[in-house]
C-alpha positions as CSV (number, residue, x, y, z in Angstrom):
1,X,-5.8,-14.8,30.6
2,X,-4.4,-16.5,27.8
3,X,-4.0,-15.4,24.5
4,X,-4.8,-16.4,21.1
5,X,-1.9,-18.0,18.6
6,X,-1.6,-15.3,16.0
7,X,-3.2,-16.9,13.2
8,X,-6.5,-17.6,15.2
9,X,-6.9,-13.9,16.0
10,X,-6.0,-13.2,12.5
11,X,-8.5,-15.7,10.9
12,X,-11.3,-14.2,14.0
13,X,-10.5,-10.6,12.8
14,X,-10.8,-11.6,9.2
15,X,-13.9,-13.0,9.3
16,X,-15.4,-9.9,11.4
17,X,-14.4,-8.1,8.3
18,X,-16.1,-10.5,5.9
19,X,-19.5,-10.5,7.7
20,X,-19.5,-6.8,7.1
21,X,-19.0,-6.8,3.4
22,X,-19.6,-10.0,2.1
23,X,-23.4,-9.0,1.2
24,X,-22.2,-6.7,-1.8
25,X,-22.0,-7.4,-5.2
26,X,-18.3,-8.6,-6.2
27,X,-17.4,-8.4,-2.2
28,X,-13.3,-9.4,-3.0
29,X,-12.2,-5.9,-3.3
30,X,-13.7,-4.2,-0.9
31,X,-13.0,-7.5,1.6
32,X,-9.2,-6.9,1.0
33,X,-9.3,-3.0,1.3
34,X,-11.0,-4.0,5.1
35,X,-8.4,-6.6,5.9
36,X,-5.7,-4.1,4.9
37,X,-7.6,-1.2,6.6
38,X,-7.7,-3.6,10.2
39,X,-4.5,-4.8,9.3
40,X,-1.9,-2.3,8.0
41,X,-1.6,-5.3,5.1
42,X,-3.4,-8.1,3.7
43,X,-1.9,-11.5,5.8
44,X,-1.0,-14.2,4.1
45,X,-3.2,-16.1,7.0
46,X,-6.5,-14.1,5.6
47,X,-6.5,-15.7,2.0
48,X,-7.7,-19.3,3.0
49,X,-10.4,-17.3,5.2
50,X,-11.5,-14.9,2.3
51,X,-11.4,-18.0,-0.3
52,X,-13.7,-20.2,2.1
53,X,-15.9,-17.2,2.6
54,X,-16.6,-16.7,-0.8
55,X,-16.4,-20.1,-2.1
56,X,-13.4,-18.9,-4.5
57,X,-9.9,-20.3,-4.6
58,X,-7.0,-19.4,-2.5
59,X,-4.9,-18.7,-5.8
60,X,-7.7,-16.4,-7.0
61,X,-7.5,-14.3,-4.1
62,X,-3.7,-14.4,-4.2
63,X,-4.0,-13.4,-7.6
64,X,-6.0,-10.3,-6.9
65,X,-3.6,-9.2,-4.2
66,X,-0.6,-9.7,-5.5
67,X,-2.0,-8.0,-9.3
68,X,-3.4,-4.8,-7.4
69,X,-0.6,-2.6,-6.4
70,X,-2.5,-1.0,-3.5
71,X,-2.6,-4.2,-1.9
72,X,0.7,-5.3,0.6
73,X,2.0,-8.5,2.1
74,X,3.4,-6.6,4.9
75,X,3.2,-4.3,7.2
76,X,4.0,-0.9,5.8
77,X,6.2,1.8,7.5
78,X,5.0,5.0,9.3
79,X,4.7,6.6,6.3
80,X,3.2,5.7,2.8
81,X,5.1,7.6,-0.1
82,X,4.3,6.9,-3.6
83,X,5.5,8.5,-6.4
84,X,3.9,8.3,-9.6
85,X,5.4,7.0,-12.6
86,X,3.0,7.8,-15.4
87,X,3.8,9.2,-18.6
88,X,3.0,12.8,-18.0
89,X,5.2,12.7,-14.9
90,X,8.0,10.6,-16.4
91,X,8.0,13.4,-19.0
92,X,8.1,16.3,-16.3
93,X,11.9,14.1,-14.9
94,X,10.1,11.4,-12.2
95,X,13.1,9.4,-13.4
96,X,14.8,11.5,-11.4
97,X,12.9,12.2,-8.6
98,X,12.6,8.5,-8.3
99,X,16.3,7.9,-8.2
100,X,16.7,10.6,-5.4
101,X,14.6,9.4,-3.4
102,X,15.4,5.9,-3.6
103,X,18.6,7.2,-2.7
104,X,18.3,9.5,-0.2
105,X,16.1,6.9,1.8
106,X,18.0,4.1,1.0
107,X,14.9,1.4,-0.2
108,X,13.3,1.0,-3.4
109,X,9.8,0.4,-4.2
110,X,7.6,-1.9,-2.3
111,X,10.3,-1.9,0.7
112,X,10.5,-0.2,3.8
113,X,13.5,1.3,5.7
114,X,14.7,-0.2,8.3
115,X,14.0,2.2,10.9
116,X,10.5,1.5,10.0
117,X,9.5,5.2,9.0
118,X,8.0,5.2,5.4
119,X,7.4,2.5,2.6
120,X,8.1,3.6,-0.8
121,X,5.7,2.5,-3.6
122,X,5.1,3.1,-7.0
123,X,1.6,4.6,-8.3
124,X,0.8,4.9,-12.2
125,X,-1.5,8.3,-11.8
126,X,-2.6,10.4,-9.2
127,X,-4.6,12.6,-11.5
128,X,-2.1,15.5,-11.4
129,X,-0.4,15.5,-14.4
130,X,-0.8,19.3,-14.7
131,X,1.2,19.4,-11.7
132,X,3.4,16.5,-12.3
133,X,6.1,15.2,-11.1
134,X,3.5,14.0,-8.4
135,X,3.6,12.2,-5.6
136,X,1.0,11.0,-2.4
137,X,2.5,11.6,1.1
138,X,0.2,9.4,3.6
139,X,-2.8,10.2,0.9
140,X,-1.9,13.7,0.7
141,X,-1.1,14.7,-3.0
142,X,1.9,16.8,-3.5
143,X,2.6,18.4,-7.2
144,X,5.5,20.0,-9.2
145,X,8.2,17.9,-6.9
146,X,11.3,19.3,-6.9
147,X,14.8,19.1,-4.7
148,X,12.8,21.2,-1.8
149,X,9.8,19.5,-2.0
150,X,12.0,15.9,-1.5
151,X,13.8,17.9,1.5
152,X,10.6,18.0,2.5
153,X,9.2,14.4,2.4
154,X,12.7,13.2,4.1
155,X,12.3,15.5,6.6
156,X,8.4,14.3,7.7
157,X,9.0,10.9,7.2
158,X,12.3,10.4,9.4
159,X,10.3,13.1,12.6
């Protein structure tokens, strides 16, 4: 059995998501969420696929990926982590959090260590600002961060 180059199974896979959703009303966004949802990310290979698919530019649907921040150009790690940098959480010391986190995992946002465990990214609410600082743990919301609450996180994501 042979197998297929990479970017023919990715264009194959890409187009199995396409026939699924391309039927809707303004299909782009929910195309991409599939392709990141088979994929772990949204490959550069896909966007030529998506534009032809739609009859829409490459550069448009770069565009939308690259403006969303939900949306990656490569694989993430293990775990997601994204803290939130809104207003109500920068007031309630995010800064901080930010900076010890960064620090204690040694990446900043939109990078993943290099043991592959967790992908740091930045989110702009997570609807918790009565809780805030806030972050989102692998799409689990966690409120009121705080030095045990980052022990925590470091200790799930490097398990």
């Amino acid at each position: 059995m042979t197998m297929q180059p990479a970017s023919t199974e990715i264009a194959a896979r890409t187009a199995a998501v396409i026939a699924g959703l391309r039927g809707l009303e303004g299909p782009l966004l929910p195309i991409l969420h599939g392709i990141q949802d088979e994929f772990g990310f949204v490959p550069p290979e896909a966007l030529p696929v998506i534009a032809d698919a739609l009859n829409i530019s490459k550069a448009e649907v770069h565009g939308v990926v690259t403006f969303y921040h939900d949306y990656r150009n490569h694989p993430a790690g293990r775990h997601v982590l994204k803290l939130c940098q809104a207003e109500a959480c920068q007031a309630m010391g995010s800064d901080a959090i930010t900076a010890q986190i960064k620090q204690r995992l040694g990446i900043g946002f939109h990078e993943t260590a290099k043991d592959g465990s967790v992908t740091l990214e930045p989110v702009y609410c997570l609807g918790l600002c009565a809780c805030a600082p806030a972050a989102m743990l692998d799409g689990d919301v966690i409120g009121r961060l705080d030095a045990d609450a980052l022990d925590d996180i470091v200790q799930a994501v490097r398990a």
